[in-house]
C-alpha positions as CSV (number, residue, x, y, z in Angstrom):
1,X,158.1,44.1,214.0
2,X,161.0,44.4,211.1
3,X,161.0,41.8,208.7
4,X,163.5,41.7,206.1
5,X,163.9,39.2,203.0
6,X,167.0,37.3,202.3
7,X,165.4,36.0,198.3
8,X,163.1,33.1,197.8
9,X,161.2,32.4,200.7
10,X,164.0,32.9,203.2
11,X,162.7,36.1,206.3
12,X,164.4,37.3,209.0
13,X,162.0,38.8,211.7
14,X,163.3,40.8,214.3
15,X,160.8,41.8,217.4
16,X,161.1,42.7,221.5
17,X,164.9,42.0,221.2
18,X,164.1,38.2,219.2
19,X,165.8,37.3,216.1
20,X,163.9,34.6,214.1
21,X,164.9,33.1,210.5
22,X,162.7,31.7,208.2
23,X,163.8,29.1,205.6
24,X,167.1,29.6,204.2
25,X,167.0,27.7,201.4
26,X,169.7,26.8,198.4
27,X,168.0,29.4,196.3
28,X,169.2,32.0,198.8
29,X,172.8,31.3,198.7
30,X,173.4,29.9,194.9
31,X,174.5,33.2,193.7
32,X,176.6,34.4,196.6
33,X,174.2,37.5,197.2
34,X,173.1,36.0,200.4
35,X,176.0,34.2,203.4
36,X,174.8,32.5,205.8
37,X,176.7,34.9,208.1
38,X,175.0,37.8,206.7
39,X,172.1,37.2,209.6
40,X,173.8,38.2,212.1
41,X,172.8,36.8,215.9
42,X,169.9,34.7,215.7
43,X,167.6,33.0,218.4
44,X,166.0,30.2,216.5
45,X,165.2,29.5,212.8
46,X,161.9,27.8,211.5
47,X,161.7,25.7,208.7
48,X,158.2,25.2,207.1
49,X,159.4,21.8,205.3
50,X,162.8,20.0,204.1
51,X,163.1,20.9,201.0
52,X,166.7,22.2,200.2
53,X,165.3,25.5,198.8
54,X,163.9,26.1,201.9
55,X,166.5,24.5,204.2
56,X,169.9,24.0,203.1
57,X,171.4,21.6,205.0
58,X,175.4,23.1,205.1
59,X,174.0,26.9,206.0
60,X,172.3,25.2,208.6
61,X,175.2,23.7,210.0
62,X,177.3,26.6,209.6
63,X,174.1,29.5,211.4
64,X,173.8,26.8,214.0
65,X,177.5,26.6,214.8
66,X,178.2,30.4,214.6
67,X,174.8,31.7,216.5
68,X,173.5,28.9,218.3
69,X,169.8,29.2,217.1
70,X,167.5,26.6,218.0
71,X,166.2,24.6,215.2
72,X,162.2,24.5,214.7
73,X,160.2,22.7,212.4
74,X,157.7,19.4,211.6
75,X,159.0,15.4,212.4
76,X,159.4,15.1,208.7
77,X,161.3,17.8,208.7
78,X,163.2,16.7,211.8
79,X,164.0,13.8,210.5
80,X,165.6,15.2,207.2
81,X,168.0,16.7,208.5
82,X,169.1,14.5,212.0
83,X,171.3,12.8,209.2
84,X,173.2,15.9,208.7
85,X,173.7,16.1,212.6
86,X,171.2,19.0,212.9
87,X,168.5,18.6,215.9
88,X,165.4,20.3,215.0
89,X,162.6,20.7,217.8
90,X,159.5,19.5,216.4
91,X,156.9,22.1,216.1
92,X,154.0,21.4,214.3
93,X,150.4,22.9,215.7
94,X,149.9,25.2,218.4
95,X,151.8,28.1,220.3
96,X,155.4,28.3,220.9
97,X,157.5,31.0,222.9
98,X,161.0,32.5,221.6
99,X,161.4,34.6,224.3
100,X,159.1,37.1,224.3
101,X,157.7,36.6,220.3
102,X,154.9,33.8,220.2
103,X,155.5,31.3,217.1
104,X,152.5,29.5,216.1
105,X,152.5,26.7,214.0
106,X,150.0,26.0,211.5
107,X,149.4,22.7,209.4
108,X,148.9,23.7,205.7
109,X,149.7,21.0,203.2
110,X,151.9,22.1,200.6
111,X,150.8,22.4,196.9
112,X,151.2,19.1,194.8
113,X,154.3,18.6,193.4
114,X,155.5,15.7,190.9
115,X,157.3,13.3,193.0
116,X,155.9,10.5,194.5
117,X,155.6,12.2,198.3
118,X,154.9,15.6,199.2
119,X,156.4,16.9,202.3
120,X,154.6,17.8,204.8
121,X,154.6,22.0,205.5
122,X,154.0,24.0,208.2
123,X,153.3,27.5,208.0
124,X,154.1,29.6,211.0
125,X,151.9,32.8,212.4
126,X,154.7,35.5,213.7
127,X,153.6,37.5,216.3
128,X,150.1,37.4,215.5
129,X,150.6,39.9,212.6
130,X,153.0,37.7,210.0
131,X,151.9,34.7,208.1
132,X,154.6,32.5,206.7
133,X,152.8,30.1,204.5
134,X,155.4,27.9,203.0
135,X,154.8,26.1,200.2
136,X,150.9,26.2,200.8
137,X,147.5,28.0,199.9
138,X,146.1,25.2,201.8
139,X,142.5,26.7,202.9
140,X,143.2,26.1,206.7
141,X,145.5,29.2,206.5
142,X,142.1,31.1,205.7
143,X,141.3,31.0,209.5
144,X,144.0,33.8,209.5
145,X,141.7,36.1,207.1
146,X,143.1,39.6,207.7
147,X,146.2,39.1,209.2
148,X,148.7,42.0,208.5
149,X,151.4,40.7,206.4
150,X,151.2,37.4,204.2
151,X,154.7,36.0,202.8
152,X,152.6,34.1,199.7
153,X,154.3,31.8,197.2
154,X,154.4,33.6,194.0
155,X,156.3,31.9,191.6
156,X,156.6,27.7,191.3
157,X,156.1,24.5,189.0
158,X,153.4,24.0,191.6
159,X,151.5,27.2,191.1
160,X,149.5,29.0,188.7
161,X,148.9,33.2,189.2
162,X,145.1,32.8,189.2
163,X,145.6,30.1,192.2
164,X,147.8,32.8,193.8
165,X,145.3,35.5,193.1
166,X,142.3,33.6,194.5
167,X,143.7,33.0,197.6
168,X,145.0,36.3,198.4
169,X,141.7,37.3,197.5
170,X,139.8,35.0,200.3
171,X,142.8,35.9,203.0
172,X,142.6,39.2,202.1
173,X,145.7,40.5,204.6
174,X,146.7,43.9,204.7
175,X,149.7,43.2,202.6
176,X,151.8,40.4,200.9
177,X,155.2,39.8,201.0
178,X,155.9,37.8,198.0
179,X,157.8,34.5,198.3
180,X,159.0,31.3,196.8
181,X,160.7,33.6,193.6
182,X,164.6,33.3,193.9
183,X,164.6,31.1,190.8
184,X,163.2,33.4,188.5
185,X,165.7,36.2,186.2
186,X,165.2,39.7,187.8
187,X,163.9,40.8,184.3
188,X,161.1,38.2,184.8
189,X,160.4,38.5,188.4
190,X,159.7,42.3,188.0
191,X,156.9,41.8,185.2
192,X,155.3,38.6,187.3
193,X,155.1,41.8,191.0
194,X,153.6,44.4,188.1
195,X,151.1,41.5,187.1
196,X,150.8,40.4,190.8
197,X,150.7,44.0,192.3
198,X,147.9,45.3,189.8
199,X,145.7,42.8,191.0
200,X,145.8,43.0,194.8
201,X,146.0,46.3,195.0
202,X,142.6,46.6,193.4
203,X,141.8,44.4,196.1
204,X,142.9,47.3,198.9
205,X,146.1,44.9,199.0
206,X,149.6,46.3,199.9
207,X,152.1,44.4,197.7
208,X,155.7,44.2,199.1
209,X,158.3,43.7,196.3
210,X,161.7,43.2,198.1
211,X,164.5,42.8,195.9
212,X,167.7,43.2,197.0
213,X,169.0,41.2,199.7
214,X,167.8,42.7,203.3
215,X,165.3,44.0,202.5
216,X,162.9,45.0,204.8
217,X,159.4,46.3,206.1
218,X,158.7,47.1,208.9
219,X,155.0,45.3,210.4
220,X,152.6,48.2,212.5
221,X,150.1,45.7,215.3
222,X,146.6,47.3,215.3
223,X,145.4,49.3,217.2
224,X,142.9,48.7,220.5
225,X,139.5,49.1,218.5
């Protein structure tokens, strides 16, 4: 599996022939570093919630007119966007096919926030070996202890590093793909992966710090035991 990473919390996962995009949010195209055309063809596109960082309503209309993708993500999320003429197929728990890569959905509430409703977040499982978790260190998403790569928030109003750290350290993947940090100055984002990469390497951790736009590593399955 190849996943690449278009800033903030937006992936593009590439598997058997299957193109899949994960969030693309504001925060990926404020700058112009990211286009929405950049991804190429594209089979679908999951959204863990509806907030505009994380699914900006114009890209969408624009990858969804020029690829075709189908939408995927939770009613609230569904219902966001049917204003902007967008039809999102509501996945919220369970297994669901894109051709030959499974997709499983995984209810993880996200992280308080001050406003007076929190959205509701799905985090997605990618082919068994990539965890998506959205906006969430929910402890549900601790039944997937040991999966191969976690995309973790890292950066946020909502989050503090020791919360970040903790639950790294009880999910304990092979690596982490840090997400959820296209707001912050490059100057500060590198000092926030030393702090973050110091820590969960002690903890036999692979820490991914992708940059530059595109990005990419690419995910090994394990082996038959």
């Amino acid at each position: 599996m190849r996943v690449a990473k278009y800033l903030h919390s937006c992936l593009l996962v590439e598997e058997a022939g299957v193109r899949l995009l994960i969030d693309p949010g504001r925060f990926s195209f404020a700058e112009g570093r990211v286009r929405p055309e950049d991804f190429g063809r594209l089979d679908a596109v999951a959204l863990t919630h509806h907030h505009p960082d994380h699914a900006d309503p114009a890209a969408l209309v624009e990858i969804v007119h020029r690829t075709g993708a189908r939408l995927l993500g939770n009613r609230e999320t569904a219902q966001a966007l049917r204003g902007y003429g967008l039809d999102v197929t509501v996945v919220e728990a369970g297994e669901y096919r894109i051709g030959a890569l499974r997709l499983d959905a995984v209810p993880a509430d996200h992280e308080p926030i001050l406003d007076d409703h929190t959205p509701a977040n799905t985090a997605y499982l990618v082919g068994g070996v990539l965890l998506h978790c959205g906006d969430s260190l929910h402890p549900g998403l601790l039944a997937h202890r040991g999966v191969a790569v976690a995309a973790v928030p890292v950066t946020a109003p909502f989050l503090t590093e020791r919360a970040v750290a903790g639950f790294v350290a009880q999910l304990q993947p092979g690596a982490v793909l840090p997400v959820h940090d296209g707001h912050a100055r490059d100057f500060f984002l590198q000092q926030r992966y030393d702090t973050y990469r110091r820590y969960v390497e002690r903890l036999g951790v692979v820490f991914h710090a992708l940059t530059e736009p595109g990005a990419g590593i690419t995910v090994g399955r394990p082996g038959p035991p």
